[in-house]
C-alpha positions in Angstrom: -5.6 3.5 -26.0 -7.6 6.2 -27.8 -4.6 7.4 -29.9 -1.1 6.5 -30.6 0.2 9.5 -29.7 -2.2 9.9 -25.7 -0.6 9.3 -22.9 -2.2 6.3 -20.9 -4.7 7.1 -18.0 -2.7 5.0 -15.1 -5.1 5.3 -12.7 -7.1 3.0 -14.9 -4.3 0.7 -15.2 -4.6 0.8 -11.5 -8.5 -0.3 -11.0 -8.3 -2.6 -13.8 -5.3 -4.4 -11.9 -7.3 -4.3 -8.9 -9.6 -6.1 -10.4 -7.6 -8.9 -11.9 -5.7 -9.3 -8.7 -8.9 -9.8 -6.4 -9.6 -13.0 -8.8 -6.3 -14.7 -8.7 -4.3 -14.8 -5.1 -7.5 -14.5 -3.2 -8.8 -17.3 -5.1 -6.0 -20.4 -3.2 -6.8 -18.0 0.0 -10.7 -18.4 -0.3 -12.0 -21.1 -2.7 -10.1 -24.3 -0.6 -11.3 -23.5 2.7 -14.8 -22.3 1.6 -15.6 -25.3 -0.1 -14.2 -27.5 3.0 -16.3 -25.8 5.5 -19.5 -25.4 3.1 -19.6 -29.0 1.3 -17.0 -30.7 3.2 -14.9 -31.2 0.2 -11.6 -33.0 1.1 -8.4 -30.7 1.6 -6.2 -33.6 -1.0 -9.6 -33.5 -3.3 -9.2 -30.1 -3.8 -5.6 -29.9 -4.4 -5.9 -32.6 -7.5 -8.3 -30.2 -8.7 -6.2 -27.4 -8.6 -3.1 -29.3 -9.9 -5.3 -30.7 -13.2 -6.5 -27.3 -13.9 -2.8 -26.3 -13.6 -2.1 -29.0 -16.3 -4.5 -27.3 -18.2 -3.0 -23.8 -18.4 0.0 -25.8 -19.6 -1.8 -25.8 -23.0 -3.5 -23.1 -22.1 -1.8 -20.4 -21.9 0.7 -20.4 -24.6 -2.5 -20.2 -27.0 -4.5 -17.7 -25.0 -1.0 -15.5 -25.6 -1.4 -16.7 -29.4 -5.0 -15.5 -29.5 -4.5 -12.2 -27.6 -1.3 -11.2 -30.5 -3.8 -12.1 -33.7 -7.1 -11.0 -31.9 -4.7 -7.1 -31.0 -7.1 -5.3 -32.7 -10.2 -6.0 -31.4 -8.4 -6.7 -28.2 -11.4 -4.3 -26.2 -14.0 -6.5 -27.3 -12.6 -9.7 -26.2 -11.0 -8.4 -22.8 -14.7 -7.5 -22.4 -16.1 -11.3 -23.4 -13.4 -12.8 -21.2 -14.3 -10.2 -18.0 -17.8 -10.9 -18.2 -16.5 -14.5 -18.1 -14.8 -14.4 -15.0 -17.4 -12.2 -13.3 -19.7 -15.0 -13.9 -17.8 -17.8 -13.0 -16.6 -15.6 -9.4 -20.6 -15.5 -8.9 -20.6 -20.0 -9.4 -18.4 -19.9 -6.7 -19.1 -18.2 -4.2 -22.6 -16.9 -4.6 -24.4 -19.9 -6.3 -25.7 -23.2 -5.3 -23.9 -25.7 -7.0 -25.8 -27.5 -9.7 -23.4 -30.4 -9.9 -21.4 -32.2 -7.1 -19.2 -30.0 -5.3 -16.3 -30.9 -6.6 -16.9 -30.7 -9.9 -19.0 -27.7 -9.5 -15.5 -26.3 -8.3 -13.6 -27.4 -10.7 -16.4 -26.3 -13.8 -16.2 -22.6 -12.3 -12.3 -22.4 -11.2 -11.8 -23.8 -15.2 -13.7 -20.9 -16.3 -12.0 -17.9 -13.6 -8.7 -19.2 -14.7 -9.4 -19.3 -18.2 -10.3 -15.8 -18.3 -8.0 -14.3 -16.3 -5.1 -16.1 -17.9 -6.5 -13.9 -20.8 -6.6 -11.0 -19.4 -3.6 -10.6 -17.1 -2.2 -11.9 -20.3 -3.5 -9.0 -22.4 -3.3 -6.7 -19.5 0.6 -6.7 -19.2 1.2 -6.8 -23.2 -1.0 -3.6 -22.9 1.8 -2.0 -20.5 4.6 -3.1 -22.7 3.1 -0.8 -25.3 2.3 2.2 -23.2 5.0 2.2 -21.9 7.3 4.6 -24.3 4.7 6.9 -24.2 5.3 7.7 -20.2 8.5 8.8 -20.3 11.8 7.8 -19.0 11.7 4.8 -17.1 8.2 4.4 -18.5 8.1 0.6 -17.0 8.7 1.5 -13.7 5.9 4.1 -14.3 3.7 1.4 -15.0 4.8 -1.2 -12.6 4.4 1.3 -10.1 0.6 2.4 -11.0 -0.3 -1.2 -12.2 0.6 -3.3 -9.1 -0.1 -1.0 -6.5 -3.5 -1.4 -8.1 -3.4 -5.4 -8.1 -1.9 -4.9 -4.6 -5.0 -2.7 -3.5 -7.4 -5.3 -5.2 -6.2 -8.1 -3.4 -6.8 -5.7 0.4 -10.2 -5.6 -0.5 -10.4 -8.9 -1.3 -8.8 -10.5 1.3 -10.6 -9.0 3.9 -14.3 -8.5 1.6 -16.1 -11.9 3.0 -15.7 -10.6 6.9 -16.4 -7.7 6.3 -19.5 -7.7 3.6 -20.7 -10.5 6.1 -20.4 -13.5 3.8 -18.5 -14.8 0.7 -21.7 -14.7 -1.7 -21.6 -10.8 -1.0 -17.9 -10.8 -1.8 -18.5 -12.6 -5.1 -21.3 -9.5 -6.0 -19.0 -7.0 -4.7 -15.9 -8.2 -7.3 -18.8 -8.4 -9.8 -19.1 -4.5 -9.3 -15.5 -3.9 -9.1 -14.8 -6.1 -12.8 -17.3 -3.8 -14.2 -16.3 -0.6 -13.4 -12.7 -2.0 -14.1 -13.7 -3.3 -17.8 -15.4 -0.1 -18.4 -12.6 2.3 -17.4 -10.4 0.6 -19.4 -12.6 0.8 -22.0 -11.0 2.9 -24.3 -7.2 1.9 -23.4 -7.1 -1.0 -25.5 -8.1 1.5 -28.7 -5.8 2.4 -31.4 -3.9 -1.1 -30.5 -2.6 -2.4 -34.6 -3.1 -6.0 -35.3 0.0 -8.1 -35.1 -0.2 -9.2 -38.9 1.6 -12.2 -39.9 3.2 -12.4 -36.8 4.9 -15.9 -36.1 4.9 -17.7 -33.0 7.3 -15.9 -30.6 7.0 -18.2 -27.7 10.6 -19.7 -29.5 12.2 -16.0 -29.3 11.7 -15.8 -25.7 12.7 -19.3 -24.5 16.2 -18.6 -26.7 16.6 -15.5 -25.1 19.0 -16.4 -22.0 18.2 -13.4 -19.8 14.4 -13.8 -20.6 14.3 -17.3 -19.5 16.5 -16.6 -16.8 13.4 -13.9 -15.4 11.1 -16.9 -16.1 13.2 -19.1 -13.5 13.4 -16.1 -10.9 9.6 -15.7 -11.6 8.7 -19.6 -10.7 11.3 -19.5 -7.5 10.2 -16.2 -6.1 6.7 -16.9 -6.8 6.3 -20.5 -4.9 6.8 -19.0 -1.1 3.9 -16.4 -2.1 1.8 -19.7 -3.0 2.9 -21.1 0.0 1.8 -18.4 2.7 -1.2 -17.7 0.8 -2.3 -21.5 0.8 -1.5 -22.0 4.4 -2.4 -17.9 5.5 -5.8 -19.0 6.6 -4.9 -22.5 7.9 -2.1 -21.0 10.0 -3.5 -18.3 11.6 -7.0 -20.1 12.8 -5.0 -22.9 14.3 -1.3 -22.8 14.4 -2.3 -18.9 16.4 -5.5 -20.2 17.5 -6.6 -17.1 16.3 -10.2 -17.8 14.4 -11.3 -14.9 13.3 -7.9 -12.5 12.8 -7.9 -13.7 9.1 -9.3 -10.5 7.9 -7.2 -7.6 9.9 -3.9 -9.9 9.3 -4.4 -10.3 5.5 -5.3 -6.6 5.4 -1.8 -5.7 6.9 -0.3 -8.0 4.9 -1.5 -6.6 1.8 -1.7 -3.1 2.7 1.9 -2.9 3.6 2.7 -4.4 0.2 0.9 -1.5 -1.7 2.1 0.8 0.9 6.1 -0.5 0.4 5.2 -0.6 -3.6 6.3 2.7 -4.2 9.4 2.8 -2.4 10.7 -0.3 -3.8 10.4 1.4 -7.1 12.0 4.6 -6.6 15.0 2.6 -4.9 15.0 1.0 -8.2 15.5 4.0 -10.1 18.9 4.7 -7.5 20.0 1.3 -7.2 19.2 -1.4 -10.0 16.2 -3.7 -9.6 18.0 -6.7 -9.2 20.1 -5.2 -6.6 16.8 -4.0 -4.7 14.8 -7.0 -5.1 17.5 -9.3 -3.8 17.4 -6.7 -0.5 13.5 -7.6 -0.5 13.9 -11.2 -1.1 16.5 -11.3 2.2 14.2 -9.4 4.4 11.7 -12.0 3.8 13.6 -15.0 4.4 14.5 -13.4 7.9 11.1 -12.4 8.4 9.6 -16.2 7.5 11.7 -17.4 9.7 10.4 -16.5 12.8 6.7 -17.6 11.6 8.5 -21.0 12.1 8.9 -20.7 16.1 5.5 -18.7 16.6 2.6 -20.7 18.8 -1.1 -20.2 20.3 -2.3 -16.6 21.3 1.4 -14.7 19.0 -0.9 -12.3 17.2 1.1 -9.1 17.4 4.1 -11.0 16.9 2.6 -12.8 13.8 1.3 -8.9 12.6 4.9 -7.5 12.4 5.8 -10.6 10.3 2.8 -9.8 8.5 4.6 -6.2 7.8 7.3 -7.3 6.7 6.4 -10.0 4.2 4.0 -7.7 3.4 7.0 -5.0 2.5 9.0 -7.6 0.8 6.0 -8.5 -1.7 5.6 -4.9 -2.9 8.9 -5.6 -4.7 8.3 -8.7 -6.1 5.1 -7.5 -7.3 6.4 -4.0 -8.8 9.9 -4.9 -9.8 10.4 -8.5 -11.0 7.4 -7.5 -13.9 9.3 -4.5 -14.9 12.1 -6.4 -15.2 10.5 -9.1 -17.3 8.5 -6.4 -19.4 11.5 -4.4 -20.1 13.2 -7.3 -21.8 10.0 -8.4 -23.8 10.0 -4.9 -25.1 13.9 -5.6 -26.6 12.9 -9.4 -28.1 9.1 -10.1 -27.9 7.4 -6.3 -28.8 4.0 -7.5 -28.9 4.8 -9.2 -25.8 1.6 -11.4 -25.4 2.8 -14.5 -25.8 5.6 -14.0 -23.9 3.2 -13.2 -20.9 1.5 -16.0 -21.4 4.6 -17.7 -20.2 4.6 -15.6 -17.5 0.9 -16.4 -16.7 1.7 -19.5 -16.7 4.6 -19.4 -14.4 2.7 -17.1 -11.9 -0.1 -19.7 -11.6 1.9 -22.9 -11.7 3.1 -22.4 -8.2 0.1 -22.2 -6.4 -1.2 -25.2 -8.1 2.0 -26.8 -7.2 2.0 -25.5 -3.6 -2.0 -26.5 -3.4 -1.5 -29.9 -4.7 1.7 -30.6 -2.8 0.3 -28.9 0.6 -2.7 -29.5 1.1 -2.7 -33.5 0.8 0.6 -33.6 2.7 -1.2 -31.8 5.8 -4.1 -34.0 5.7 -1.8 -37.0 5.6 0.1 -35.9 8.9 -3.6 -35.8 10.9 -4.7 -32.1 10.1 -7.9 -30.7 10.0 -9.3 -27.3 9.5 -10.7 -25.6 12.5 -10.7 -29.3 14.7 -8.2 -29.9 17.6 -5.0 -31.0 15.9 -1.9 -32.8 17.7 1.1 -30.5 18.3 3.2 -33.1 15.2 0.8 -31.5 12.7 0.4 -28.0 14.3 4.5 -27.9 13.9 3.7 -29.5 10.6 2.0 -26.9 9.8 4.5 -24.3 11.4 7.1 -25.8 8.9 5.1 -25.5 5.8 4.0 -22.0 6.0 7.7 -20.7 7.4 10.6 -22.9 6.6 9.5 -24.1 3.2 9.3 -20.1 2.0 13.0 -19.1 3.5 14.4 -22.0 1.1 12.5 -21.1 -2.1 13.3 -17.3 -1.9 17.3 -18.8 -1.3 17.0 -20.4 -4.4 15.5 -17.8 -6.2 18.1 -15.0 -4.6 21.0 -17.4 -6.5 19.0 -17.6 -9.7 18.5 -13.8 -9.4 22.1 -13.2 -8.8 23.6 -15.3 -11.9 20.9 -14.0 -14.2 23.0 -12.5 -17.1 23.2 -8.5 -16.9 20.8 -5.7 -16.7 18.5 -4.1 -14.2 22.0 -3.5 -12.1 22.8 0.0 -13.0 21.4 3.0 -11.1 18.0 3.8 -12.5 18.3 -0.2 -14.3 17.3 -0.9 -17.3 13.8 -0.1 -17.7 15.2 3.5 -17.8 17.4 2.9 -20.6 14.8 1.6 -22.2 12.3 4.5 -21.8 15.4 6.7 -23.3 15.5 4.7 -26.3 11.8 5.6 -27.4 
């Protein structure tokens, strides 16, 4: 922010998402099977690394929110620190030999991409909550809209950046590029933000608050059948499809109808209600996970229109759901970092838990990544990517439906709450 009173440039809300977004989801799409087919690191090894690291934002995070609400006025100069952090720990991936054993050079690298984005994303979205009034009415729907059809975006070119830039060490100096431009556009966003002075920890306020831990709970149930299908995407396609090689054009689909479907899912939020909306999205992919179940060898096209339609029904969790949460952190939590640090934390938990739950359980049946597998762990592997999915968005549709009001009304809440300022 470069004044109190200027209204936000969005567009660099949008690149600076994009940016964020290529290091996270890609990440449990890319690191896993890179490091099994590079170093032959085990499939269970590297889900107990995941899991620990999880363990670790369980600490984590709650203080990286505390840091990010004292640290508010110099938040550009430590956004920049942590960026250049997770640039250079994106480069120890993918584009450097490891100096340690593999698996701990993985974990060493992942510790420091994690901690820094935690930081940012962190940061990032307590940035939107205080933008937001200054957008207009239904200011965060404005920003959801701008912010995750960026992340969406970032994760496109990042899902499909190691085909085609011919490699995953130019994919790691490509996101080096992109985090870059991102920090620098955002640049001078973060000035004019005040100091939270003698602030108190307000991690209590939002756990009290029913309807914010409510969100919380939605968050962790919608969020797990994302982890899922992006644990298993790359898994499932080269040998439950026997399609080696489709990774790239199917995660680009996949992704590019989310951004695509982004939009819309807001402005039917504005006619309908959020909740009412993102429970149409969460129902459209329970039908269309369910058909991944009975797919087989050589059902590419078939597999692609699934891939549109998950795709679709992502847009809303990734544009609405936020809103939602960062419409009721601008009512109890205004600084709203730490209360995004328990949303960071949520987010990530369920791909740790989906890694470290997954991956050893398919190794355990007899599967192995790009060998010939029986037809037990191929449908083992059918079950895990589809089934699995349809019953974590049915919980997370009841959770969603009992939450205690708001978000319901045409134009929802996050209206009301841009008339209020």
């Amino acid at each position: 922010m470069s004044g109190a009173g200027k209204a936000p440039r969005l567009p660099a809300f949008a690149l600076f998402a994009a940016m964020l977004s290529a290091a996270g989801l890609p990440l449990y799409m890319h690191a896993p099977k890179f490091f099994v087919d590079e170093y032959g690191v085990s499939l269970a090894a590297l889900g107990t690394v995941l899991g620990v690291l999880r363990l670790l934002d369980f600490v984590q995070d709650p203080l990286l929110g505390r840091v990010s609400a004292m640290t508010a006025g110099y938040r550009g100069m430590t956004v920049l620190i942590a960026g250049v952090a997770m640039i250079a720990g994106m480069l120890g991936l993918f584009a450097v030999e490891p100096v340690l054993p593999p698996l701990w050079w993985f974990a060493v690298m992942l510790t420091l991409v994690f901690s820094a984005f935690s930081y940012l994303t962190i940061c990032f979205y307590a940035q939107g909550v205080s933008v937001a009034g200054r957008t207009g009415q239904g200011g965060h729907l404005r920003v959801a809209r701008w912010r995750e059809t960026g992340a969406l975006l970032g994760i496109c070119a990042a899902a499909v950046a190691p085909v085609a830039l011919g490699g995953y060490a130019a994919f790691a100096v490509a996101f080096a590029g992109l985090g870059l431009v991102a920090l620098w556009g955002m640049g001078t966003e973060w000035r004019g933000q005040p100091p939270e002075e003698g602030v108190t920890s307000q991690l209590g306020t939002v756990l009290r608050d029913a309807k914010a831990r409510r969100l919380l709970l939605v968050a962790l149930a919608n969020s797990a059948p994302v982890a899922v299908s992006s644990t298993l995407f790359l898994f499932y396609v080269e040998d439950r499809l026997a399609a080696p090689g489709w990774e790239g054009p199917l995660l680009l689909v996949f992704f590019l109808s989310a951004a695509a479907a982004a939009p819309m899912w807001g402005k039917l939020a504005e006619s309908y209600g959020a909740r009412r909306v993102l429970i149409w999205a969460m129902v459209l992919a329970i039908v269309a996970f369910a058909f991944a179940v009975m797919l087989g060898a050589g059902d590419i096209w078939a597999f692609a229109v699934i891939c549109v339609l998950t795709g679709v029904a992502l847009g809303a969790d990734m544009t609405l759901l936020p809103a939602l949460f960062a419409d009721r952190m601008a009512e109890v939590s205004p600084g709203a970092a730490e209360g995004f640090s328990l949303w960071s934390f949520v987010s990530k938990i369920t791909l740790a838990i989906a890694a470290v739950g997954l991956l050893p359980l398919l190794e355990s049946v007899g599967y192995a990544s790009g060998q010939e597998n029986s037809e037990d762990a191929l449908w083992a592997l059918s079950l895990l990517y589809g089934a699995v999915p349809c019953v974590l968005k049915l919980a997370a549709i009841a959770l969603l439906a009992t939450a205690p009001g708001g978000g319901d009304a045409p134009q929802g809440a996050m209206v009301e709450a841009g008339r209020r300022r």
